[in-house]
DRENVO-967931 format. One record per residue (C-alpha): x, y, z negated; residue in one letter. Coordinates in steps of 0.001 Angstrom, whole numbers, padded with zeros to 6 digits, always signed. Each point is the difference from the previous one (the first is absolute). Example, Ala and Ser with C-alpha at 12.3 -4.5 7.8 and 13.67 -1.06 7.14 Angstrom:
2
+012300-004500-007800a/+001370+003440+000660s/
***
This chain:
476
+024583+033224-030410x/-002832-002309+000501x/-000991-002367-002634x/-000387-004004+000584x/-001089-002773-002337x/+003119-002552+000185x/-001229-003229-001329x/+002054-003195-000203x/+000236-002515+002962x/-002053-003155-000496x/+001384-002510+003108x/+003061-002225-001573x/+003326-001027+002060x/+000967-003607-001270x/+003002-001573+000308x/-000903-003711+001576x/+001920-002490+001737x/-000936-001625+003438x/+000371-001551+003375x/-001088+000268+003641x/-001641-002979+000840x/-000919-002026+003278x/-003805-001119+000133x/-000039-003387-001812x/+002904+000940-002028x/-000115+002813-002621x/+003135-000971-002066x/+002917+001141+002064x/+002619+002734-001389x/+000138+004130+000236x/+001606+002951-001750x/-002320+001323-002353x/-001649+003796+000573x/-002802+001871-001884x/-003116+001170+001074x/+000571+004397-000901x/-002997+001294-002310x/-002026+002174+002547x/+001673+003699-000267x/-001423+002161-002789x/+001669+003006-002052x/+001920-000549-003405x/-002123-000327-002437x/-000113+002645-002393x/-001769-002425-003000x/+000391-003922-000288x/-003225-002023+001473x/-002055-001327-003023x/-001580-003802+000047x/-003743+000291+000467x/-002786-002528-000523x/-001498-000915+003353x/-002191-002955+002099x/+000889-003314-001311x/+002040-001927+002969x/-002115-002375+001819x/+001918-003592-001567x/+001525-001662+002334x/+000752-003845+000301x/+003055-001695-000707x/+001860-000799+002932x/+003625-001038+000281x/+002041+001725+003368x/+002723-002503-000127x/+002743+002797+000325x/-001430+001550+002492x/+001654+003489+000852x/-001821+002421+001754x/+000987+003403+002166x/-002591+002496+000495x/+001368+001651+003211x/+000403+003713+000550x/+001953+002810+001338x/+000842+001774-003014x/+001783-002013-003146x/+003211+001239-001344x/+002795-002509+000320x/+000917+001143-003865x/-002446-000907-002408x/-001215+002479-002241x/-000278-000157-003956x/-003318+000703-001621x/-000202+003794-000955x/-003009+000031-002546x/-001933-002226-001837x/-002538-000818+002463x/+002650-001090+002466x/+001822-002054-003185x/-003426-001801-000266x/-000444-000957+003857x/+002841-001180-000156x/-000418-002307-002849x/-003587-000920+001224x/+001223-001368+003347x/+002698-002211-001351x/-002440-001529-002319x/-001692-000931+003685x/+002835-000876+001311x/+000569-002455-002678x/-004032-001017-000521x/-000584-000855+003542x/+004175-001199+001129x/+000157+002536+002654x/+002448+003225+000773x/-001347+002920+002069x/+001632+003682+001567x/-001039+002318+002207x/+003443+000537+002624x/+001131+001789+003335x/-000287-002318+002618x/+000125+002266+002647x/+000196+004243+000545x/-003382+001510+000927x/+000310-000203+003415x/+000782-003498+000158x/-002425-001712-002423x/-002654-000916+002875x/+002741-001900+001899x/+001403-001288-002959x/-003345-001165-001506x/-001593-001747+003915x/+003406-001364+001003x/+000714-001418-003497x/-003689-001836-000410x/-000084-001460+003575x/+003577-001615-000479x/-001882-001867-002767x/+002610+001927-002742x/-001328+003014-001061x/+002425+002855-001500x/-002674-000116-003652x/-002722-001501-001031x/-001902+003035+000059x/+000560+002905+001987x/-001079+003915-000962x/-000814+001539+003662x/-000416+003118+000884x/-004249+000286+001039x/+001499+001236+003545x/+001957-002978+000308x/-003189-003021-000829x/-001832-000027+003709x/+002084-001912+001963x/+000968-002922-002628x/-003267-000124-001029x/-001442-000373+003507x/+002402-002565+000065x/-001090-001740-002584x/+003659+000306-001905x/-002198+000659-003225x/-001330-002586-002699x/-003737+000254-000225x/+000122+001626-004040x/-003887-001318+000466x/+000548-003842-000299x/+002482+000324-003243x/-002033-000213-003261x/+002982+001209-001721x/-001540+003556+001091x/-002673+001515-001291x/-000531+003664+001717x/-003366+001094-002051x/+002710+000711-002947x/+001102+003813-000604x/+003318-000128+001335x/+000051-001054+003570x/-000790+002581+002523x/-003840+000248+001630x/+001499+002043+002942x/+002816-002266+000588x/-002441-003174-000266x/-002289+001610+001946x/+002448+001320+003018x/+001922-003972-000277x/-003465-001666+000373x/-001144-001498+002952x/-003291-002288+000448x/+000367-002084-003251x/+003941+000045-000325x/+002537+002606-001586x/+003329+000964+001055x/+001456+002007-002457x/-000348+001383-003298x/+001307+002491-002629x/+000327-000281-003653x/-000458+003846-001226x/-002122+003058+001040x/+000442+001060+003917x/+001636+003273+000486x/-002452+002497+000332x/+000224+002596+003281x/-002258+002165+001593x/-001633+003025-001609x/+000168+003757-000523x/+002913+001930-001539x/-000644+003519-000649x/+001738+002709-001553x/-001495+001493-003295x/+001774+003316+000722x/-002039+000693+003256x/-003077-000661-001301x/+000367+002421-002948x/+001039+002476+002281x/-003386-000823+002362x/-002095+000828-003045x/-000230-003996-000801x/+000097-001938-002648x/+003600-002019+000016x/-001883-002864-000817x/-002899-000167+001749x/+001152-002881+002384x/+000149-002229-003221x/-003323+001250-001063x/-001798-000718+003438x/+001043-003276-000298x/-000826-000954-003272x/-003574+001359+000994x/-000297-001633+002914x/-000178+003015+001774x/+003059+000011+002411x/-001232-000033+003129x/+001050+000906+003533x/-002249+002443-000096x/+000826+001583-003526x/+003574-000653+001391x/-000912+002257+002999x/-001312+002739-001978x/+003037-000352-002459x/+002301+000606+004013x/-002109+003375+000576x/+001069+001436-003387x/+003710-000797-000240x/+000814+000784+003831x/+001027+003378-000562x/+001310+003532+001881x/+001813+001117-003026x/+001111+003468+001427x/-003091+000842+002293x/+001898-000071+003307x/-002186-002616+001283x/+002329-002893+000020x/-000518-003070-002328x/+003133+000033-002533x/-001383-002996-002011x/-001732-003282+001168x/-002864-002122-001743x/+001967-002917+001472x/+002981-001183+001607x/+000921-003877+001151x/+001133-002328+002265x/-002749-000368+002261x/+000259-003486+000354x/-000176-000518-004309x/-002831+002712-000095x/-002270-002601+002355x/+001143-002796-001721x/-000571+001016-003605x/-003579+001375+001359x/-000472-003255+001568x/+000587-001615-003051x/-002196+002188-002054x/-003038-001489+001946x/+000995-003545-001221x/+000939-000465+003730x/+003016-001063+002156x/+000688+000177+003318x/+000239-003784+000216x/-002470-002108-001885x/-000415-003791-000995x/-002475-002334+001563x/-001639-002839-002302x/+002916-002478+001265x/+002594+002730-001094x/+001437+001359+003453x/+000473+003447+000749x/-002748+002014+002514x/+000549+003124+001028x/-002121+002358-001999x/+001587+003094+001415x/-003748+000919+001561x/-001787-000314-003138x/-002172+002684-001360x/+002208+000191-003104x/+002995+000340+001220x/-000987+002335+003180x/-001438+002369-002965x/+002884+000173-001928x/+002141+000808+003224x/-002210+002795+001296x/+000158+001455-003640x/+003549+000253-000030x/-000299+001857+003232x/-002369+002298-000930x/+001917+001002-002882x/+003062+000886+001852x/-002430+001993+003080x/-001355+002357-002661x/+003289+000594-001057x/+000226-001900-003642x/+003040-001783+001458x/+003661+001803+000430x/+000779-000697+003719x/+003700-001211+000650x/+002159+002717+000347x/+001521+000782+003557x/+003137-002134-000041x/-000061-001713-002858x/+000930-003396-001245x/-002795-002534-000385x/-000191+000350-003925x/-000414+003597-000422x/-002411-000824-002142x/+001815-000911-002684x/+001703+003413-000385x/-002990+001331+000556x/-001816-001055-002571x/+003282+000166-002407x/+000166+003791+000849x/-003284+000915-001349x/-001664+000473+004212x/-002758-002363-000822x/-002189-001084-003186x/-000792-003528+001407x/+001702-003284+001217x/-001111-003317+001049x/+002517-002285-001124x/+001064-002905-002109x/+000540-000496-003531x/+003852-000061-000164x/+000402+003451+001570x/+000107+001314-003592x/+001522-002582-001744x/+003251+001527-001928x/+003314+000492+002497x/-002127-000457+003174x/-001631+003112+002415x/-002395+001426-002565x/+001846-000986-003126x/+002002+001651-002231x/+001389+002134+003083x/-003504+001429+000313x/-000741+003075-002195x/-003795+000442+000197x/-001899-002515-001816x/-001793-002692+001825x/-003422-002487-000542x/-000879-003018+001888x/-003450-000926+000918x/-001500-003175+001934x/-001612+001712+003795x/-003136+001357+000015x/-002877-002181+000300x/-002463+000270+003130x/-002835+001862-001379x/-002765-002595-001171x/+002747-002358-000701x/-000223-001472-003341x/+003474-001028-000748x/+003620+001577+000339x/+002481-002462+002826x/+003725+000183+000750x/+002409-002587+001204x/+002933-001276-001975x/+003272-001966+001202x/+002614-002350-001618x/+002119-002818+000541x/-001592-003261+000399x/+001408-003149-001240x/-000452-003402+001803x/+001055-003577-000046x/+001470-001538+002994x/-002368-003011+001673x/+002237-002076+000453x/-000295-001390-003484x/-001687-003188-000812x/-003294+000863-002223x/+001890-001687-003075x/+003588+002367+000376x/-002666+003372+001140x/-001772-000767-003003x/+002769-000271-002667x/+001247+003220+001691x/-003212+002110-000603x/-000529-001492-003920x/+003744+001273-000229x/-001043+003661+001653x/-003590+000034-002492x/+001973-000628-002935x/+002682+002137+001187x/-002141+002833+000402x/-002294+000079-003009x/+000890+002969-002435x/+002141-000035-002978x/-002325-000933-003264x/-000170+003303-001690x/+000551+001822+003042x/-002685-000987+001567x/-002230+002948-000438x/-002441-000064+003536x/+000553+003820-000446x/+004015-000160+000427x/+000685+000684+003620x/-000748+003234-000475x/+002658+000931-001868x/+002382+000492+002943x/-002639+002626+001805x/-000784+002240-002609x/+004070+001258+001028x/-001577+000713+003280x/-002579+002448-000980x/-000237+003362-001854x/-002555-001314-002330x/-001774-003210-000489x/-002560+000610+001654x/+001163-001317+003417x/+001009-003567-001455x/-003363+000039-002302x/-002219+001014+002792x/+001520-000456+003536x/+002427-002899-000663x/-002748-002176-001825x/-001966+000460+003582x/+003090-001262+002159x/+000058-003067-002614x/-003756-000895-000540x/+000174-002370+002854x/-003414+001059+000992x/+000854+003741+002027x/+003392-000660+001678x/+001074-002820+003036x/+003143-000458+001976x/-000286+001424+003242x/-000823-003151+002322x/+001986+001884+002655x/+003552-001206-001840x/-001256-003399+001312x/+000734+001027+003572x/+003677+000280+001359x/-000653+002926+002227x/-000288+003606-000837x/-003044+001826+000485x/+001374+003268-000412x/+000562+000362+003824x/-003674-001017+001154x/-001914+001690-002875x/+001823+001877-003342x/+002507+002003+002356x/-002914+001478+002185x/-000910+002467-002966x/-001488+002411-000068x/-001545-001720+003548x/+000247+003408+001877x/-000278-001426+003394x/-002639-002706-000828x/-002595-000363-002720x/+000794-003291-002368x/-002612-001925+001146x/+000710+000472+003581x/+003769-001002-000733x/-001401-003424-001993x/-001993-000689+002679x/+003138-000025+002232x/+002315-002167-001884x/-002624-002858-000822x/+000786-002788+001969x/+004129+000377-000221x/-000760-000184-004169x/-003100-002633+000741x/+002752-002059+001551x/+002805+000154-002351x/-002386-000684-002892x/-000917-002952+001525x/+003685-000779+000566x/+000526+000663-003903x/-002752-002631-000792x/+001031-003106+002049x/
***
């Protein structure tokens, strides 16, 4: 039976009343929903008030009624009643708001997944968009933002993103020259690193560990992650076949996590924020021909003849490899490492190029904008609203709170203490630029691993125009 620390949820579902609203007119009618708390276990032990930063004050200001929808593809129809005391206190806290500042706000279902880019374009160029703000999917933001469908967050001084809770990566990915699309109001998800199974590496002669102590060192390395591939690919009955793998991925997430370990991506930002290829860059080209080598000296578990394309996940759920570049949520509880999983796993950020002083990943998440079709006075009622909306409970508002809902992910804390606190520094992790593009890579570059029929710089080399062209489409 494997052991997890279940600690209580810390993200509040509030019961609010609001409206859609046309730009110029925020006061029109709707059937209330709730914004769900993000999904977490049952808490096994009520959440306890805590003394955190003291709220930056903010200046009286009356909304006039306003009432506000935050846009997304998710909200029940049936609001939910608080479940602990933390969600008791949200709740309170936000209709104080409502009340100080005379304005109502929900999060609610505007559209299904698939529809919330044609819902969110169509809605702000008739001049009456379906919310006030809308929560997008980051593969959904190119093409409305290239449109210029997005307030610029960078003229509203209702927004101050040096504070704690907004999202670097998300600033960062939404910024372009001087301006900024989009925003987020909590951590980023974090993604790409290393799972590995403790069970394997015991049997190798390993400490179970050891990932978690390379890292904290500063020691994890490509090439100490190399030398950890020779020991754990193994022949376990001497008949000169490999039974178990150092490693086995997607190809395509193996080159992208490595990419990212560099600090790299295979698109970049100029000093005006567009997009340039960066496919050719030392950096990434390194990271690529890595991967590769790993897989020619055999670290990497081939695809089985006939197989589907993820036969890596049984793979590494059967015990046929130690290693797995992947994400995060792979071992959250209920999904393909979870519970379901009986060895115990860690999570590490990727190796770090030799000489490289610092650990990178990317992260992910879904961004939150304001239409532009708002006059400066209605955008910037609507992002005081969001600020206030978004500040934490008082007494809940310990900085070290959102980590509550990953210590359920992880055998021991060491993953959220260690690992997590990397994703979330703000420093080591960026959104993939790439998510800012409408086309798919995969074909031209990720699918051609391992690159038997042409070496990765050869196969860059070949697609450079067609991807110098449609970045320059992407930045008109």
């Amino acid at each position: 039976m494997r052991i997890k620390k279940y600690a209580a949820a810390f993200l509040a579902a509030t019961t609010v009343l609001g409206s859609l609203a046309a730009c110029g007119d925020s006061q029109t009618g709707a059937d209330p929903t709730q914004a769900p708390a993000t999904e977490a276990p049952k808490p096994t032990e009520e959440a306890k008030p805590t003394e955190g930063p003291k709220a930056t004050p903010i200046p009286d200001r009356d909304l006039g009624g306003m009432e506000i929808i935050i846009g997304d593809h998710w909200s029940p129809e049936t609001p939910a009643e608080p479940t602990n005391a933390q969600e008791e206190a949200t709740a309170k806290y936000r209709e104080e708001i409502f009340a100080k500042y005379n304005f109502r706000m929900q999060s609610k279902t505007v559209a299904g997944w698939g529809e919330m880019t044609d819902t969110c374009v169509n809605s702000i160029t008739a001049g009456e968009p379906a919310a006030q703000l809308f929560e997008l999917d980051y593969r959904f933001v190119a093409k409305p933002m290239a449109n210029g469908l997005f307030y610029d967050l960078a003229t509203l001084d209702e927004l101050d993103f040096s504070e704690d809770k907004w999202s670097v990566a998300v600033k960062n990915l939404m910024t372009k020259g001087n301006s900024i699309y989009g925003m987020r109001a909590q951590k980023a998800e974090p993604r790409g690193g290393v799972v590995w199974n403790k069970r394997l590496f015991e049997e190798a002669g390993l400490d179970p560990d050891l990932p978690y102590d390379l890292q904290a060192s500063g020691e994890w390395t490509w090439s100490k992650f190399e030398e950890l591939c020779a020991k754990l690919t193994r022949d376990t009955n001497a008949d000169g076949v490999t039974d178990i793998y150092a490693t086995v991925s997607q190809g395509a997430a193996t080159m992208t996590i490595l990419v990212a370990s560099s600090g790299a991506d295979y698109f970049a930002k100029d000093a005006n924020g567009n997009l340039v290829n960066n496919m050719g860059s030392k950096e990434v080209l390194d990271a690529i021909n890595f991967a590769v080598d790993l897989y020619n000296k055999g670290y990497e578990m081939p695809q089985p003849a006939d197989s589907q394309w993820d036969y890596f996940i049984p793979a590494f759920q059967e015990g046929k490899a130690a290693m797995q570049f992947n994400e995060e949520y792979v071992l959250q509880p209920t999904n393909i490492y979870g519970d379901d999983m009986e060895d115990v796993c860690g999570f590490v950020m990727p190796p770090k190029p030799d000489g490289a002083a610092s650990y990178h990943s990317y992260v992910c998440d879904n961004i939150t904008i304001i239409p532009s079709c708002y006059d400066a006075e209605t955008a910037g009622n609507i992002a005081f609203a969001y600020n206030v909306y978004t500040m934490a409970t008082p007494g809940y508002d310990d900085p070290d709170a959102w980590k509550e809902m990953y210590y359920n992910h992880f055998e021991e804390e060491r993953g959220v203490d260690e690992t997590i606190v990397m994703f979330n520094d703000g420093v080591s992790t960026h959104f993939l630029a790439q998510t800012l593009v409408p086309q798919d890579l995969g074909p031209d570059l990720l699918w051609q691993y391992p690159f038997a029929n042409v070496t990765p710089a050869d196969q860059v080399a070949a697609i450079k125009d067609s991807w110098d062209a449609i970045l320059a489409e992407v930045n008109q």
